[in-house]
C-alpha positions in Angstrom: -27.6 3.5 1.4 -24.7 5.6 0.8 -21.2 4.1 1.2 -18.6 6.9 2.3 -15.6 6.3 0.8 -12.2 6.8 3.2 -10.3 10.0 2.2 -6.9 8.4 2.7 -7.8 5.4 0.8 -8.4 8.2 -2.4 -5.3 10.5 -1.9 -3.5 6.7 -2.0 -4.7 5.4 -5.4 -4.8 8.7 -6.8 -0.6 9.3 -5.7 -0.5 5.8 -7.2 -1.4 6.7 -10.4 0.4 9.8 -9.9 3.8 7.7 -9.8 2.8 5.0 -12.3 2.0 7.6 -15.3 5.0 9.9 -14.3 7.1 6.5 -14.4 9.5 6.6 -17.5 10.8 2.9 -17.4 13.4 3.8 -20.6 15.1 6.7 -18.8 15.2 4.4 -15.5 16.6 1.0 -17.2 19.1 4.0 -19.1 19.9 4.7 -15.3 20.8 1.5 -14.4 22.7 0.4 -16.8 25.1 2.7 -16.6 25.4 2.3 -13.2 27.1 -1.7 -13.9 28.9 0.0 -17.1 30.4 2.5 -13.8 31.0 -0.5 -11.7 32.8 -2.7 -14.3 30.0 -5.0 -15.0 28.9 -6.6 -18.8 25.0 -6.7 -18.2 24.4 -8.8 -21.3 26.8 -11.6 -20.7 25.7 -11.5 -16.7 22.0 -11.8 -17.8 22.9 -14.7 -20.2 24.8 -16.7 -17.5 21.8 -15.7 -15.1 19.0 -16.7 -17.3 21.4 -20.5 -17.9 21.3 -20.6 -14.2 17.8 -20.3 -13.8 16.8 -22.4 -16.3 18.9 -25.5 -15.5 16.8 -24.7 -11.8 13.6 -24.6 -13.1 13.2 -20.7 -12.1 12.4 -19.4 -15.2 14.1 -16.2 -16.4 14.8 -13.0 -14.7 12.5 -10.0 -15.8 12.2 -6.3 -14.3 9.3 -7.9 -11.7 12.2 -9.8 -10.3 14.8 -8.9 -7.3 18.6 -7.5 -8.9 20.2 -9.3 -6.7 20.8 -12.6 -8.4 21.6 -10.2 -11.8 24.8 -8.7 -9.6 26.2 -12.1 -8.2 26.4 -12.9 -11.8 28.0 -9.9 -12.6 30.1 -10.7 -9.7 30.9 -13.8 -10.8 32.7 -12.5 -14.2 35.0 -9.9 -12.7 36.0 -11.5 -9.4 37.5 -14.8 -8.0 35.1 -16.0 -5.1 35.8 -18.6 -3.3 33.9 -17.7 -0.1 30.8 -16.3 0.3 28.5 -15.1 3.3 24.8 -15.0 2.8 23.1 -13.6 6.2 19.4 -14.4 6.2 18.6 -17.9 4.6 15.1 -17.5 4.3 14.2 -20.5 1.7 17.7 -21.4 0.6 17.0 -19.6 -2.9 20.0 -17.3 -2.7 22.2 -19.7 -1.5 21.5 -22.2 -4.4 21.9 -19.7 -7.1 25.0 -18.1 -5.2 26.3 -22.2 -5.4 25.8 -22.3 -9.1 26.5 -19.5 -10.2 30.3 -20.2 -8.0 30.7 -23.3 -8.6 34.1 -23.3 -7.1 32.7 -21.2 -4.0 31.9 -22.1 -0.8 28.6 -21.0 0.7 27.7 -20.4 4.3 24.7 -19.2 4.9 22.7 -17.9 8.6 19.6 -18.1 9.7 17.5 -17.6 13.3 17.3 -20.9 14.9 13.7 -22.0 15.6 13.8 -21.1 19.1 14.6 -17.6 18.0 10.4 -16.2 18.5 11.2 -14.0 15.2 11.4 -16.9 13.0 7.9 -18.2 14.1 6.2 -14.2 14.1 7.3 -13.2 10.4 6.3 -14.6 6.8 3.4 -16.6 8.3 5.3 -19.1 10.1 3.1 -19.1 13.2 1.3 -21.5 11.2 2.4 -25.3 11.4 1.6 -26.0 7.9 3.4 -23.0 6.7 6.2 -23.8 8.8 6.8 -27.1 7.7 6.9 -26.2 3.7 9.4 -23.9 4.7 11.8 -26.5 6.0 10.9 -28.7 3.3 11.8 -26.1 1.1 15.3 -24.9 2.8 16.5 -28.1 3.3 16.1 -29.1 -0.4 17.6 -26.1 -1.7 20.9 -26.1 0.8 21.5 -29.7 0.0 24.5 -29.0 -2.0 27.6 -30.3 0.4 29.3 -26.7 -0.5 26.5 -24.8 1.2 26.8 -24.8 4.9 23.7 -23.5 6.9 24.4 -21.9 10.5 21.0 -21.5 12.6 22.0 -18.4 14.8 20.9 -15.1 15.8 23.0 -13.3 13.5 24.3 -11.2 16.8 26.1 -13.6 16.9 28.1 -14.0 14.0 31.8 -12.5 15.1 32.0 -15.6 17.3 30.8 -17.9 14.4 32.9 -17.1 11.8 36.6 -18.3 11.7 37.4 -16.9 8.6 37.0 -13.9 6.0 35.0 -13.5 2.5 34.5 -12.8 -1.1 31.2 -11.7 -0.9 28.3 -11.1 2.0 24.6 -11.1 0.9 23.2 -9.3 4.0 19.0 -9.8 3.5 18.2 -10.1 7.5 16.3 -7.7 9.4 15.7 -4.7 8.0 15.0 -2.8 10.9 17.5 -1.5 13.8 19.3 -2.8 15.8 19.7 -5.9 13.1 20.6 -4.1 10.5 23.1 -2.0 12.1 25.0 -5.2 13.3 24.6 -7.0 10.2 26.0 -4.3 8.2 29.1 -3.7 10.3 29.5 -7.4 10.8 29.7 -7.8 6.9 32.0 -4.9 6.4 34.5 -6.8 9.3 33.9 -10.2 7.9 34.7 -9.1 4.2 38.1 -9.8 2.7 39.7 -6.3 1.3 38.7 -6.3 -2.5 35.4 -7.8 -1.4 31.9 -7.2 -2.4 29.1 -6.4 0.2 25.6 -6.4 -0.8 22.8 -5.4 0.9 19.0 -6.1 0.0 15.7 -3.8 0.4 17.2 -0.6 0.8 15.0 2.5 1.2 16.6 5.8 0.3 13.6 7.8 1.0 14.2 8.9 4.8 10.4 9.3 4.6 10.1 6.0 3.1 8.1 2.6 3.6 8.4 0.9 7.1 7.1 -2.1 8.2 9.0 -5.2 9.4 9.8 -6.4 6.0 11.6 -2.9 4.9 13.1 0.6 6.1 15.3 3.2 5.5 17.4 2.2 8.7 19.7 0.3 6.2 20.7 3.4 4.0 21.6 5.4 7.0 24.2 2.5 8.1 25.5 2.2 4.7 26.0 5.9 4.5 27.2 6.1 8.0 30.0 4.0 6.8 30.7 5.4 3.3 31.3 8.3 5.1 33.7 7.2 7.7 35.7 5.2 5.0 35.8 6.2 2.1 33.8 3.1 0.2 32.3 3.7 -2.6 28.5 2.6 -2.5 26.3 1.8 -5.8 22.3 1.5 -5.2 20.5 -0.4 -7.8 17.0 -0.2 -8.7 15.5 -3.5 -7.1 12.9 -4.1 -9.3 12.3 -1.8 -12.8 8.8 -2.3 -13.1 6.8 0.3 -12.3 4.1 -2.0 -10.2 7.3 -2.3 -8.2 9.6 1.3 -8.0 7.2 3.7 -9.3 6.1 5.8 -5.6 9.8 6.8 -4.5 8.3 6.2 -1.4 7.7 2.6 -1.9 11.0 2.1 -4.3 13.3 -0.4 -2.9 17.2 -0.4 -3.7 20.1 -3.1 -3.3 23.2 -1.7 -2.2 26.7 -2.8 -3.8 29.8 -2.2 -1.9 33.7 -3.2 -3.1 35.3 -3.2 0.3 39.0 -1.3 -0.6 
């Protein structure tokens, strides 16, 4: 018996191989580096203090599989005096605890939905109870550190939260509108002048990926705004590996903003 194979699920893996063999990861990690060189940044030394972090952690060391995010607060931390920082979607507490060490003079605040929020129990599995408790587990042994404070609100609601202004805003909340839209412009409000806003999963693609996880909603806000102010806006290459960035459609960016 004769199985027929789905046309779509060809045209996929053969555009995936497309991308993966027209994927020159030299020329792109050539790309990114000059775009901390632009911004100010020492890679090597960042990566070293990075890598110390994660090892004292257990983590192990970053790698082009992993998220640039963590490689830019360590940047962030050589060039800037933080002493307060925003992160806007908790998740497990991972950010936050790197964010505390690698600012160990910083305070951390970070938000999260509360659990009557339904979203909290609808993404990432967390309809299950099991699941559900590991995560807590998880959270609250990585936000143990006194300096980290953890809010549990609908980040709607931030303004009204927040009695005071920061050094640097992680924004990795929803990734779809509205929520992105107000966690954007919240950040940009909420950020002390000579600031850094960062934004995670960002698709540039307007034909992009779009699921709940991941959209190109979040470029159009951070470009609405560039334009409209004047702020300079760096994307960097989430991950450099090609399993990871190779389909353009698929390539996920983290945006950097100094707020002037």
């Amino acid at each position: 018996m004769f199985r027929l194979i789905n046309p779509k699920n060809y045209l996929r893996k053969a555009r995936d191989l497309y991308y993966l063999k027209s994927y020159d990861i030299e020329r792109v990690k050539k790309e990114e580096r000059k775009k901390f060189e632009q911004r100010g940044f020492d890679y090597t030394k960042a990566l070293a203090k990075l890598n110390n972090v994660l090892s004292a952690l257990k983590m192990g060391e970053f790698s082009s599989k992993n998220s640039v995010h963590t490689l830019l607060f360590s940047c962030i931390s050589q060039v800037s005096k933080v002493r307060d920082i925003l992160e806007i979607g908790t998740y497990k507490g991972e950010a936050a605890l790197i964010l505390s060490k690698l600012f160990p003079n910083s305070l951390v605040t970070t938000l999260d939905l509360p659990d009557s929020d339904p979203i909290l129990h609808t993404s990432y599995m967390r309809e299950s109870p099991y699941v559900m408790k590991e995560y807590k587990e998880e959270q609250k042994k990585n936000l143990a550190d006194p300096r980290i404070t953890f809010v549990e609100k609908n980040s709607f609601f931030l303004p009204g939260e927040m009695t005071k202004k920061f050094d640097l805003i992680w924004i990795d909340g929803g990734h779809l509108y509205p929520e992105v839209a107000w966690d954007i412009c919240n950040a940009y409000h909420l950020c002390k002048l000579g600031g850094w806003i960062m934004c995670d999963d960002v698709i540039i693609d307007k034909n992009g990926q779009r699921n709940e996880y991941v959209s190109p909603d979040s470029y159009e806000v951070l470009e609405y705004i560039r334009a409209r102010t004047g702020e300079e806006v760096t994307y960097f290459l989430k991950k450099e590996h090609p399993m990871r960035s190779a389909d353009p459609r698929k390539r996920k960016y983290v945006a950097l903003m100094k707020k002037q």
